[in-house]
C-alpha positions in Angstrom: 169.5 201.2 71.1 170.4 199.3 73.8 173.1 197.5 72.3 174.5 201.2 71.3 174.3 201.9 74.9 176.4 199.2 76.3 178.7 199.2 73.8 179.6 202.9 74.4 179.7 202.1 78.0 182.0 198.9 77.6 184.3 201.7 75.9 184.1 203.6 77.9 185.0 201.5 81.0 187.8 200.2 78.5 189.8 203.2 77.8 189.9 204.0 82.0 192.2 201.3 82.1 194.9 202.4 79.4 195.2 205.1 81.3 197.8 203.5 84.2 201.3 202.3 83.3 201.8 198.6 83.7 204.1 200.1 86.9 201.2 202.0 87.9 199.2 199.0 88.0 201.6 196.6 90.1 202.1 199.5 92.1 198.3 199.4 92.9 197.9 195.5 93.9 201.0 195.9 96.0 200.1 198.5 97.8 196.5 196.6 97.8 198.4 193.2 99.7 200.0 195.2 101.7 196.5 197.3 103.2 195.0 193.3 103.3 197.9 191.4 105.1 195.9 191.0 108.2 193.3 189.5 106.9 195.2 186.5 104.6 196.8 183.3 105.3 200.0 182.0 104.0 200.5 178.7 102.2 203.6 177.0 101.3 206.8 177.4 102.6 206.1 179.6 105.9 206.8 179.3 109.9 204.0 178.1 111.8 203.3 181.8 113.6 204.8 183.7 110.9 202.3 186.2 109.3 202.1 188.3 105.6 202.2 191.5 107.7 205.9 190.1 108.8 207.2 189.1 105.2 205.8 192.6 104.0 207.8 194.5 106.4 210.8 195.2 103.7 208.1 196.3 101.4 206.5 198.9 104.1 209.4 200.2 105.6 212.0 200.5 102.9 214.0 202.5 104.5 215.1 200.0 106.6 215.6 197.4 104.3 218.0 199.7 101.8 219.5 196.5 100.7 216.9 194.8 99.5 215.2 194.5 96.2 211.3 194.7 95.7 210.3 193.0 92.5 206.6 193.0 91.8 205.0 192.4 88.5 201.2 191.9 87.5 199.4 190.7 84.2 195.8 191.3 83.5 194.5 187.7 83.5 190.5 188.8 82.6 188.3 191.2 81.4 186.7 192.1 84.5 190.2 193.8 86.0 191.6 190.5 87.8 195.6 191.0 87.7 198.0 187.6 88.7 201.1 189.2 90.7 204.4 187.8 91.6 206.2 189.3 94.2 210.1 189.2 95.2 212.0 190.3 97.7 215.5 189.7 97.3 218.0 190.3 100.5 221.3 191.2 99.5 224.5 192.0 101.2 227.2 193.8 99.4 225.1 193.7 96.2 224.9 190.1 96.6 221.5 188.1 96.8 221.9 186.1 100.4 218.2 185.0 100.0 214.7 185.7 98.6 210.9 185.3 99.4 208.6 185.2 96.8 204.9 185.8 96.4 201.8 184.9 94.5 198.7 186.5 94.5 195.6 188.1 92.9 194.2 191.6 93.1 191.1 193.3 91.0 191.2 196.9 89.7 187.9 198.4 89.2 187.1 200.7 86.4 187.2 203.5 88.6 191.2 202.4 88.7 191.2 201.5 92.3 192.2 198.4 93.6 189.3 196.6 95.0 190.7 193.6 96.3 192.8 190.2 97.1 191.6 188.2 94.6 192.0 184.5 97.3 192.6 185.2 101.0 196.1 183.1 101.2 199.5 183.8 99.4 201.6 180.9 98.0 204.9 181.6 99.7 208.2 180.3 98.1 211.7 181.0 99.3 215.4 180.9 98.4 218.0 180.6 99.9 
């Protein structure tokens, strides 16, 4: 009986997932990196004072930044909801790209479909030029 019990529960925690769009779900760590930038370091090819709340500016105020592409893609990496992201954002004048800062991190998603983290408290920075 008990066995019955968890398996129906492990289904039904399954199905909340398919629910939300691969889009959906990047959507949701995104927005989850961008509510914890104040709170994570940066690793890898940064300024000494610079902060992830300064890199995430084009990603929060987009309509400053009309020339620049936002790139962010996750893939479900365990059972439990943890997602591995890479995010890009790519500069570009006339259509061309002049330079680009990308992003690795890890969120969870919860069964209730919330975000409900930053996986590590730093972000491996990489960048472009």
């Amino acid at each position: 009986m008990k066995f019955l019990a968890f398996t129906l529960v492990s289904l039904v925690a399954a199905t909340s997932f398919a629910k939300l769009t691969s889009s959906q779900i990047d959507q949701l760590c995104l927005n989850q990196l961008v509510k914890e930038a104040g709170n994570i370091g940066l690793a890898g090819d940064v300024h000494s004072s610079e902060t992830l709340s300064e890199i995430l500016v084009p990603v929060v105020e987009r309509e400053k930044y009309p020339n620049t592409e936002i790139q962010n893609s996750c893939i479900k990496v365990s059972h439990d909801g943890i997602y591995e992201c890479q995010l890009f954002i790519i500069g570009k004048v006339n259509g061309v790209a002049m330079g680009e800062t990308y992003l690795e991190y890890s969120a969870w998603v919860g069964n209730d479909e919330k975000p409900s983290g930053i996986v590590n408290k730093f972000v491996e920075v990489s960048r472009g030029h």
